[in-house]
C-alpha positions in Angstrom: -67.4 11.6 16.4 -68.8 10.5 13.3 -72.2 10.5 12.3 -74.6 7.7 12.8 -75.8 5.2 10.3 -77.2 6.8 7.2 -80.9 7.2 6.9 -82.7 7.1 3.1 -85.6 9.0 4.3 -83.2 11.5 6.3 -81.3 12.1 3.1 -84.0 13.0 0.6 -85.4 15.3 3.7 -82.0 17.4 3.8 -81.4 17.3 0.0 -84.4 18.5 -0.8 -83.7 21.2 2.0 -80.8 21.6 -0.5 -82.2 21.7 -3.6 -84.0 24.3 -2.0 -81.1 26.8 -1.1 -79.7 26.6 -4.5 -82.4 28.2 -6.3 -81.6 31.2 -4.3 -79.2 32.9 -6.9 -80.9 30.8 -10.0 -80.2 32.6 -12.9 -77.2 34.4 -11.3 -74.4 32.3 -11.1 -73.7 31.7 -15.1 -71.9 30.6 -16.2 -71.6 27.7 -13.4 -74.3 26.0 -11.8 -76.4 27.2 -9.1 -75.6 24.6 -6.0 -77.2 24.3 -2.9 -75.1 22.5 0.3 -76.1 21.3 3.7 -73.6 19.8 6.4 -75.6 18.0 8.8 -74.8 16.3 11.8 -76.4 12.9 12.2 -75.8 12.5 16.2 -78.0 9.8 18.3 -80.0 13.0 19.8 -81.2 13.9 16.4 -79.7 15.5 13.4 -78.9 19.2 13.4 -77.7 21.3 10.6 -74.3 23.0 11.0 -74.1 24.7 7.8 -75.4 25.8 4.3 -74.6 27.6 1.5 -75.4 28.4 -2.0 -73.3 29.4 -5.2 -72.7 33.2 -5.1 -73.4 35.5 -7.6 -71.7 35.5 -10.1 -70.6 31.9 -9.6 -68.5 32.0 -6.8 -68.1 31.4 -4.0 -69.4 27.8 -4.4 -72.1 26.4 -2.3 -69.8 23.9 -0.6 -67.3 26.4 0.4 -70.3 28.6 1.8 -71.8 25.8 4.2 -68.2 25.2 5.8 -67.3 28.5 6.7 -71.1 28.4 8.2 -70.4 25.1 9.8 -66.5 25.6 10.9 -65.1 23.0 13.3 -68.2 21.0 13.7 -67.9 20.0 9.8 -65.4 17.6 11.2 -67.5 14.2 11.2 -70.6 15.5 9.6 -72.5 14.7 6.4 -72.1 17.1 3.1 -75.3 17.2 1.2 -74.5 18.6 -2.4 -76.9 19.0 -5.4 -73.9 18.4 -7.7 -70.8 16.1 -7.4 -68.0 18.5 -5.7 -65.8 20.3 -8.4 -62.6 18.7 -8.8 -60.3 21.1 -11.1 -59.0 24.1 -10.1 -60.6 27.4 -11.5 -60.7 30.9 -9.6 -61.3 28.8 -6.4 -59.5 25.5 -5.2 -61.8 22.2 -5.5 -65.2 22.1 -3.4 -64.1 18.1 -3.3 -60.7 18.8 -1.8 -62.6 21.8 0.9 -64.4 18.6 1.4 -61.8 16.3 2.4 -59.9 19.3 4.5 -63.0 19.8 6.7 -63.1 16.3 7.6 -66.7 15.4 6.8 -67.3 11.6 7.3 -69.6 11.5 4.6 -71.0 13.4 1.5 -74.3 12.7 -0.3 -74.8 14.2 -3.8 -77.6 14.2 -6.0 -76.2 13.5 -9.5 -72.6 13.4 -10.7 -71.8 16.6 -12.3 -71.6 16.0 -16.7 -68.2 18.6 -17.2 -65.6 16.7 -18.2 -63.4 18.8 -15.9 -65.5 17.1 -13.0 -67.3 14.2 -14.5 -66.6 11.4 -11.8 -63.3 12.9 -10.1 -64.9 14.8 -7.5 -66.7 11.5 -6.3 -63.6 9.7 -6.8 -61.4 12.2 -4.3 -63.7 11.9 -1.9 -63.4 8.4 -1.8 -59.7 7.9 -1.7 -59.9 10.4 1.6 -61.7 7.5 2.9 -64.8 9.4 2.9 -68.1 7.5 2.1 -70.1 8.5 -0.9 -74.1 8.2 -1.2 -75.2 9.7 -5.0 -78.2 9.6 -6.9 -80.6 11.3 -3.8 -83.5 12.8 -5.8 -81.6 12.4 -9.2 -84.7 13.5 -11.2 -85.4 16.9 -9.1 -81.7 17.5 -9.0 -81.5 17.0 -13.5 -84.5 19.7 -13.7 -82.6 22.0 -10.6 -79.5 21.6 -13.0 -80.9 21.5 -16.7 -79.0 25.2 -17.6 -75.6 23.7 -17.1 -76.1 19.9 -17.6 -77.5 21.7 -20.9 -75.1 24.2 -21.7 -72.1 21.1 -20.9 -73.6 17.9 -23.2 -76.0 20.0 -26.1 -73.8 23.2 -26.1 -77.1 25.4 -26.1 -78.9 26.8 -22.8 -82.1 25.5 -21.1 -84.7 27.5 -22.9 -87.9 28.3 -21.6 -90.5 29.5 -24.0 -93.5 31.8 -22.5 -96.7 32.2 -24.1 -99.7 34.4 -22.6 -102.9 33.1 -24.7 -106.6 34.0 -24.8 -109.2 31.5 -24.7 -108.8 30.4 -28.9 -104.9 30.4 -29.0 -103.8 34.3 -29.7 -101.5 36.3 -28.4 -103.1 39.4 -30.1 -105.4 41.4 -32.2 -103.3 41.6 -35.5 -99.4 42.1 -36.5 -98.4 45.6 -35.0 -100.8 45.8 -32.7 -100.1 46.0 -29.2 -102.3 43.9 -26.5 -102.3 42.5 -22.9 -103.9 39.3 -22.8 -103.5 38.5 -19.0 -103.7 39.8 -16.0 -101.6 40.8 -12.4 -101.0 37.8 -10.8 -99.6 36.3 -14.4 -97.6 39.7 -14.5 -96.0 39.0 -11.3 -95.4 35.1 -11.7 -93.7 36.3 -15.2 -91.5 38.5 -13.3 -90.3 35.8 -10.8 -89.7 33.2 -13.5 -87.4 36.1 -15.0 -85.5 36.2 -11.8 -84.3 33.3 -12.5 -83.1 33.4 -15.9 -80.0 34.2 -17.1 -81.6 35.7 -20.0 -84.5 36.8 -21.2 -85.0 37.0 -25.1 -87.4 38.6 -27.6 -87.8 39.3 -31.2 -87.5 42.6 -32.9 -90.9 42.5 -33.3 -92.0 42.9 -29.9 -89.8 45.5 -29.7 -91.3 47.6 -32.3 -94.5 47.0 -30.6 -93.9 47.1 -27.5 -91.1 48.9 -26.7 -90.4 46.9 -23.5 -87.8 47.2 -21.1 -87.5 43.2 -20.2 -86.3 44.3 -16.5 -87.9 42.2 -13.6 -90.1 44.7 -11.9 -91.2 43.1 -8.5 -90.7 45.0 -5.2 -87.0 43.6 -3.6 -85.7 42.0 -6.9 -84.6 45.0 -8.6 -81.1 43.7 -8.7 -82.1 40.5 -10.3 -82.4 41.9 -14.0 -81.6 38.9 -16.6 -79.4 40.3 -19.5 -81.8 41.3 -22.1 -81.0 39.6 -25.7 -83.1 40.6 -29.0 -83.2 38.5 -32.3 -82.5 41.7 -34.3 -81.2 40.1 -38.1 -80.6 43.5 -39.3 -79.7 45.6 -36.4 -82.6 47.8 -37.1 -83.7 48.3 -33.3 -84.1 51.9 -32.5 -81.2 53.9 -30.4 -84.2 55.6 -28.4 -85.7 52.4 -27.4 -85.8 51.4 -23.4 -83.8 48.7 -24.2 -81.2 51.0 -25.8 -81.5 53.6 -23.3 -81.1 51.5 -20.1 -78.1 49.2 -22.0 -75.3 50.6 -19.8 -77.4 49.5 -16.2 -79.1 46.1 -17.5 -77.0 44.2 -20.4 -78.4 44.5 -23.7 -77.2 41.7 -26.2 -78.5 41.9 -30.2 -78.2 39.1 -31.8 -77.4 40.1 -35.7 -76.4 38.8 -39.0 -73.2 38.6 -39.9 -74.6 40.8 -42.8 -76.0 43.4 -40.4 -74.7 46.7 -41.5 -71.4 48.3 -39.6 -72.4 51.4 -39.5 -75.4 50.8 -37.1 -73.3 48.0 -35.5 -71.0 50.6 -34.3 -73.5 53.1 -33.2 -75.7 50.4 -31.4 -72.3 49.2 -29.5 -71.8 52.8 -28.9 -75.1 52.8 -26.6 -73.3 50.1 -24.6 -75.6 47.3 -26.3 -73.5 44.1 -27.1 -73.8 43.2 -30.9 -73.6 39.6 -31.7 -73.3 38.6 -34.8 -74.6 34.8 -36.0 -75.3 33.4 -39.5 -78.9 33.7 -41.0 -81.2 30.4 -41.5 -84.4 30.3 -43.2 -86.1 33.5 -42.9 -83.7 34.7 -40.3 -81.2 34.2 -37.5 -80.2 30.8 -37.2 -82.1 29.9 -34.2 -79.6 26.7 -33.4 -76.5 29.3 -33.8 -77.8 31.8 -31.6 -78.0 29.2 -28.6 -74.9 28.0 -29.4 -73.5 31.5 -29.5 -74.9 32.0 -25.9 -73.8 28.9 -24.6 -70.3 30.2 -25.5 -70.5 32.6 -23.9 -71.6 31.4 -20.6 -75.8 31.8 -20.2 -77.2 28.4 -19.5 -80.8 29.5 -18.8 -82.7 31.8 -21.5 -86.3 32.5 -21.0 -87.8 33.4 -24.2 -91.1 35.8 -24.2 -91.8 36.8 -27.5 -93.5 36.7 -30.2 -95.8 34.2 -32.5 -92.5 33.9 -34.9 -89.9 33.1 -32.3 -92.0 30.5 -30.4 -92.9 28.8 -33.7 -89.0 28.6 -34.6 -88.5 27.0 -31.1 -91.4 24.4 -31.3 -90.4 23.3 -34.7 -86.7 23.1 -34.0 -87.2 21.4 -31.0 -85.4 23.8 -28.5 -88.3 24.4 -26.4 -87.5 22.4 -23.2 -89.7 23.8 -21.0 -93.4 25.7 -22.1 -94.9 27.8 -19.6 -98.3 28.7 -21.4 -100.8 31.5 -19.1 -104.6 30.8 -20.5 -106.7 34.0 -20.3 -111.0 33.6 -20.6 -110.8 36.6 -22.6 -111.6 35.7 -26.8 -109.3 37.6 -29.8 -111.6 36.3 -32.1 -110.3 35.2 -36.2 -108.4 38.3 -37.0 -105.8 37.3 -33.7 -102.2 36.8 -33.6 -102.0 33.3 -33.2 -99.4 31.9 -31.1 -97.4 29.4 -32.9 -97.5 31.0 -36.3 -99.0 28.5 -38.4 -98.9 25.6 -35.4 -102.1 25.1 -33.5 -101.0 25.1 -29.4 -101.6 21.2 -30.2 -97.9 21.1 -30.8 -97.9 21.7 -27.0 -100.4 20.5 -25.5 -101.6 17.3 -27.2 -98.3 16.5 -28.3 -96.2 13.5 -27.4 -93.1 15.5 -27.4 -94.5 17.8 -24.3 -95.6 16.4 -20.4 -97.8 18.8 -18.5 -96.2 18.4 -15.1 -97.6 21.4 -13.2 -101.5 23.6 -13.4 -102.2 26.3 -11.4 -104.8 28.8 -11.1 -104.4 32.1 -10.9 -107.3 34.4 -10.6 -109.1 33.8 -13.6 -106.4 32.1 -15.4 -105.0 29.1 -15.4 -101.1 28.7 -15.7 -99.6 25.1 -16.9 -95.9 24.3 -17.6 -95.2 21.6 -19.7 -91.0 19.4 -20.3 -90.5 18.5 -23.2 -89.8 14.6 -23.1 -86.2 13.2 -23.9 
C-alpha cells in the first residue's frame, strides 16, 4: 500500500531526523558527501520509520543504499527522505536513484538537488520517469550548510574551510612570536576536538609547529579513529623529521604543503617518513593560499579546519576563504606585547564586519564560544 497524503510538517520532522544521521561520519566520507537517509512509512495509524542509513566511511556505502537494506521489503510504498538528490552515474556502486526506483518507494523527498554535474538534476529526473513523486527543497538552507564541503569542493573547486581562533580578552593568541601559550581552557579543548572529528583536515602553519610541536590528532575518549589528515603550510619543507607530526605520519596522514622550490633533498627524506609532500607555487610571502585549496580540492578533502597561527588566519580573512569562523573568547588579558590574532587585522574583520553573520554563542565555563558564516 502506498503511503498517505504528504504532510509539510511531517517532512521537515523526518528530514531533519536525516540531516541528523548524516553528520555521523562528517569529515569521513571525502571525497563524497556525507548523506543521511530515512524510509518512512506514512500509514493511517501513524508514520513509522523502516530504515536509515548514512554514507560510510570512506564514502561508500551510500546512505540510500544503507536505509534499504535496513528497511528491506517494507521499502515497497514508503517515503525516501535524502539530504541530497540520489546519485545518478555509476561509480564504485550502482545509482542510489536507481536502488530507489528498485525498492519500490512511492515517494522520495530530498533536501536540495545535488551541484555535480554527474548528478545535477538526473537523479530527480529518474525518479520521476519510475512514476515516483518527488518533494525537494525540505530544509534547503540546513541541508546547503550540512553539505557546504562538497557543494564547495564541486562549484569553487576549494574545500569548506573553517578557521579557529582561541583569543584572550584584547584579541591575542599569545605572549610574543616563539612563544608558546594556552589561552583557553577544557571545555574549549574538548569542543576543539569534536569540531576536528569532523573535518577532513586539519591544517597549521610551520610556525605552530616550531612552537608547538603538536600532534593535530583528535584526543577525546571513543574517537580515536576519527583523526583528520594533518596538512602543514611548510614553503620550504623545513619541518623537523623528529617532530610528532613526523613521527606518527605512517598511523595519521601527514600532508606538507611546499613550494615548488622546496629543496629535493629534504623532500625525499620527509616522504621517506611516510609524510606526503605537496608541492604548490609561492604567492606573496609564501604559499599560495588559493593554490593550496585548490590542490586539496583535487585531491578529494572538502572540509579543512584550519587552527593556526596569527599569519595563516590573516591570509584567510583577507583572501576571503574563511567561510566559517569559530572564535573561543578567554577573560584572561595578554596585554600589548601579545600575538595578535589577525596579524595586522583587528578581530573587527570578524566580528563587526558585513562579510561575517554570528549565527551561534555559547558559553562555556568562563568562555564564550561564537561561530560566525561568512555571507554570500
Amino acid at each position: 500500500m502506498a503511503d498517505a497524503a504528504p504532510d509539510a510538517g511531517l517532512d521537515r520532522r523526518y528530514m531533519a531526523a536525516a540531516l541528523r544521521l548524516g553528520r555521523a561520519n562528517l569529515g569521513r566520507t571525502f571525497p563524497n558527501p556525507a548523506v543521511g537517509a530515512l524510509i518512512v512509512r506514512h500509514e493511517p495509524s501513524g508514520p513509522r520509520i523502516v530504515g536509515g542509513g548514512w554514507t560510510a566511511a570512506g564514502g561508500r556505502p551510500h546512505a540510500e543504499v544503507e536505509a534499504l537494506a535496513e528497511a528491506g521489503e517494507e521499502a515497497r510504498g514508503a517515503t525516501a527522505y535524502v539530504t541530497l538528490e540520489p546519485c545518478a552515474h555509476e561509480g564504485h556502486t550502482p545509482p542510489c536513484a536507481n536502488a530507489l526506483v528498485a525498492a519500490g518507494v512511492s515517494r522520495v523527498v530530498t533536501a536540495i538537488a545535488d551541484p555535480d554535474p554527474r548528478v545535477s538534476g538526473r537523479g530527480h529526473a529518474i525518479l520521476e520517469a519510475a512514476g515516483i513523486a518527488v518533494t525537494t527543497g525540505v530544509l534547503a538552507a540546513d541541508a546547503r550548510l550540512a553539505h557546504g564541503g562538497h557543494i564547495s569542493r564541486v562549484t569553487r573547486g576549494r574545500p569548506w574551510v573553517i578557521l579557529k581562533l582561541a583569543v584572550s580578552a584584547d584579541g591575542m593568541i599569545g605572549r610574543r612570536e616563539g612563544e608558546r601559550m594556552i589561552i583557553t581552557g577544557r571545555p574549549a579543548f574538548e569542543r576543539v576536538q569534536a569540531i576536528r572529528s569532523e573535518c577532513d583536515a586539519v591544517m597549521v602553519g610551520i610556525g605552530t609547529v616550531l612552537v608547538d610541536d603538536p600532534r593535530l590528532t583528535v584526543r577525546l575518549p571513543g574517537a580515536e579513529a576519527r583523526d583528520p589528515i594533518r596538512i602543514i603550510l611548510d614553503t620550504n619543507a623545513v619541518i623537523g623529521l623528529d617532530t610528532n607530526l613526523v613521527k606518527s605520519a605512517r598511523e595519521v596522514p601527514l600532508w606538507l604543503m611546499v613550494s615548488e622550490t622546496a629543496e629535493a633533498e629534504r623532500v625525499t627524506l620527509l616522504e621517506a617518513s611516510g609524510a606526503v609532500v605537496v608541492r604548490v607555487r609561492e604567492g606573496s610571502g609564501g604559499l599560495d593560499i588559493e593554490a593550496v585549496f585548490s590542490a586539496l580540492a583535487e585531491r578529494g578533502l572538502t572540509r579543512v579546519l584550519v587552527e593556526g597561527g596569527s599569519r595563516v588566519a590573516s591570509s584567510l580573512i583577507s583572501a576571503g576563504l574563511a567561510d566559517e569562523v569559530i572564535l573561543f573568547r578567554a577573560p584572561v588579558v595578554v596585554g600589548p606585547d601579545g600575538v595578535r590574532a589577525l596579524g595586522g587585522h583587528a578581530l573587527s574583520a570578524i566580528e563587526r564586519s558585513p562579510r561575517y553573520q554570528l549565527v551561534a554563542e555559547q558559553p562555556l565555563g568562563e568562555e564564550r564560544m561564537r561561530r560566525y558564516l561568512r555571507t554570500p
